[in-house]
PyMOL commands that place a pseudoatom at each C-alpha (Angstrom):
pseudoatom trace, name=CA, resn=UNK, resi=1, chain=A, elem=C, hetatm=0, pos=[9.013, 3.034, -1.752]
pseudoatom trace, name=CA, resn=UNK, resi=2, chain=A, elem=C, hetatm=0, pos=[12.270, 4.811, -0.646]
pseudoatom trace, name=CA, resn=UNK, resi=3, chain=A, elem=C, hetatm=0, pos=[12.713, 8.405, -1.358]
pseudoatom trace, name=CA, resn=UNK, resi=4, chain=A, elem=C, hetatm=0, pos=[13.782, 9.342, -4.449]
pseudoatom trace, name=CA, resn=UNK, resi=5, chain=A, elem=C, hetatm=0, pos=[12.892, 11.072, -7.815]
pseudoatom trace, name=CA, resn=UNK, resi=6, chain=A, elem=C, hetatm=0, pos=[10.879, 8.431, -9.954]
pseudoatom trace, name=CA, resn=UNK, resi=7, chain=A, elem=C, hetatm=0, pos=[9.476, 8.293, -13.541]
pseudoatom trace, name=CA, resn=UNK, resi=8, chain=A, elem=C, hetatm=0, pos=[5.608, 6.874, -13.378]
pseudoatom trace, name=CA, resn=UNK, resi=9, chain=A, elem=C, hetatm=0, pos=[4.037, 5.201, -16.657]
pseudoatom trace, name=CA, resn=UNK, resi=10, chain=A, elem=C, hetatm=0, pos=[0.566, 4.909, -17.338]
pseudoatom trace, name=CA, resn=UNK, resi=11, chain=A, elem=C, hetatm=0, pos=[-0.161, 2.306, -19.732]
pseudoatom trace, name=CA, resn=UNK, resi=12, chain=A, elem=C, hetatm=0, pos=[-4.040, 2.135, -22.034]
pseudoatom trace, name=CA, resn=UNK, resi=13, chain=A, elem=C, hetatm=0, pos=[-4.717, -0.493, -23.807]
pseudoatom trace, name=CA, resn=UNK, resi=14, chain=A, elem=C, hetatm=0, pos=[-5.551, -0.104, -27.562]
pseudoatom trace, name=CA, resn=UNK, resi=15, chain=A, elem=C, hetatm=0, pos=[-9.205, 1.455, -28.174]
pseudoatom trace, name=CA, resn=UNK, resi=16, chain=A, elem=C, hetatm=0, pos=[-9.567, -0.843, -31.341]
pseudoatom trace, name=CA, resn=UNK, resi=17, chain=A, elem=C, hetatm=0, pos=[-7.698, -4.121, -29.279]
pseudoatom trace, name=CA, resn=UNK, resi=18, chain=A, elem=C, hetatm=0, pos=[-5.160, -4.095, -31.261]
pseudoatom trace, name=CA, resn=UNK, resi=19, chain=A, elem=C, hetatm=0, pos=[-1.387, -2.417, -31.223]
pseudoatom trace, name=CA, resn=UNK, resi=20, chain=A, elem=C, hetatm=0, pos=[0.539, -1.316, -28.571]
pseudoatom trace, name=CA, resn=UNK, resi=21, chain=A, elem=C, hetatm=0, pos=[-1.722, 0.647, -26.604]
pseudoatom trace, name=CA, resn=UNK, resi=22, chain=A, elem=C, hetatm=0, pos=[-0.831, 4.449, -25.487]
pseudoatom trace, name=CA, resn=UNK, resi=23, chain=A, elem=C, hetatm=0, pos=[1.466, 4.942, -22.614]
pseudoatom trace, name=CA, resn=UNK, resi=24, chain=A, elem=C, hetatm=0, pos=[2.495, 8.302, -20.809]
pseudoatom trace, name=CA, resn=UNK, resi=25, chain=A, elem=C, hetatm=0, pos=[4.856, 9.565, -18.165]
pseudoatom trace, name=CA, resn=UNK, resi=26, chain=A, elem=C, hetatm=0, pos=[4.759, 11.810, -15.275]
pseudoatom trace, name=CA, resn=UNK, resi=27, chain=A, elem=C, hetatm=0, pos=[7.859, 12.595, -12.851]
pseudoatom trace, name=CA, resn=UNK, resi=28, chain=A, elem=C, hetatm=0, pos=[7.277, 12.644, -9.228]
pseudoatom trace, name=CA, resn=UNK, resi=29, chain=A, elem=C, hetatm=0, pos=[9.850, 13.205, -5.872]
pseudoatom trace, name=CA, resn=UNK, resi=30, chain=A, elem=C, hetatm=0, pos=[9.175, 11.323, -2.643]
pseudoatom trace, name=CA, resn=UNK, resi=31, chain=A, elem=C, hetatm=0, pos=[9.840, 12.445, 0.326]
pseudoatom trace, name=CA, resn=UNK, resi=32, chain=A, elem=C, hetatm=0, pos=[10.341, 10.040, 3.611]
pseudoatom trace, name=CA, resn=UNK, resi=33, chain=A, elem=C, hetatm=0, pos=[7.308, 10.388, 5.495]
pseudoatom trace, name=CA, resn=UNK, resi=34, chain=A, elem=C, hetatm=0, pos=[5.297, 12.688, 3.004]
pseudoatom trace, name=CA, resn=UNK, resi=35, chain=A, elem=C, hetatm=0, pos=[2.604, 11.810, 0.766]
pseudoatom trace, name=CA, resn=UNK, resi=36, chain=A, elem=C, hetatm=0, pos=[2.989, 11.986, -3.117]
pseudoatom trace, name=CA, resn=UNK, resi=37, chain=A, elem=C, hetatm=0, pos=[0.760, 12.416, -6.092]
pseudoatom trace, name=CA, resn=UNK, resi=38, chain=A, elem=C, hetatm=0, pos=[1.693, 11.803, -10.117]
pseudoatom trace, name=CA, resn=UNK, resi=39, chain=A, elem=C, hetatm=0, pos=[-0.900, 12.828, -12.474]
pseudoatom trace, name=CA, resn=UNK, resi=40, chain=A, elem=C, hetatm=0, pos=[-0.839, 12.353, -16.127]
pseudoatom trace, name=CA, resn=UNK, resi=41, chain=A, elem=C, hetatm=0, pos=[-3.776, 13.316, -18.848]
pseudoatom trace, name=CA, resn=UNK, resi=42, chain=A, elem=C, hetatm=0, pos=[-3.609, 11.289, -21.977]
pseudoatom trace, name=CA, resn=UNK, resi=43, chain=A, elem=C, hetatm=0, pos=[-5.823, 12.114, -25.100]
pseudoatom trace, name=CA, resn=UNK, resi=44, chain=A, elem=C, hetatm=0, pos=[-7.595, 8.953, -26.249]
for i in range(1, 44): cmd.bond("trace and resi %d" % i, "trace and resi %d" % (i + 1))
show_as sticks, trace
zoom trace
């Protein structure tokens, strides 16, 4: 991916299988050449 800032989603699908599921965000900024971690905790 090119530098940048980006927005990450994580998407879970619905405990029960049904609905929308749960989805969260995390920011993260890439830099060329570096490495790059996004972590997100969701509460199920």
């Amino acid at each position: 991916m090119p530098p940048g800032h980006y927005t990450v989603e994580y998407w879970h699908e619905p405990l029960d299988g049904k609905g929308r599921g749960a989805t969260t965000t995390a920011e993260v900024d890439l830099k060329d050449g570096a490495p790059a971690r996004a972590d997100a905790v969701r509460e199920l």
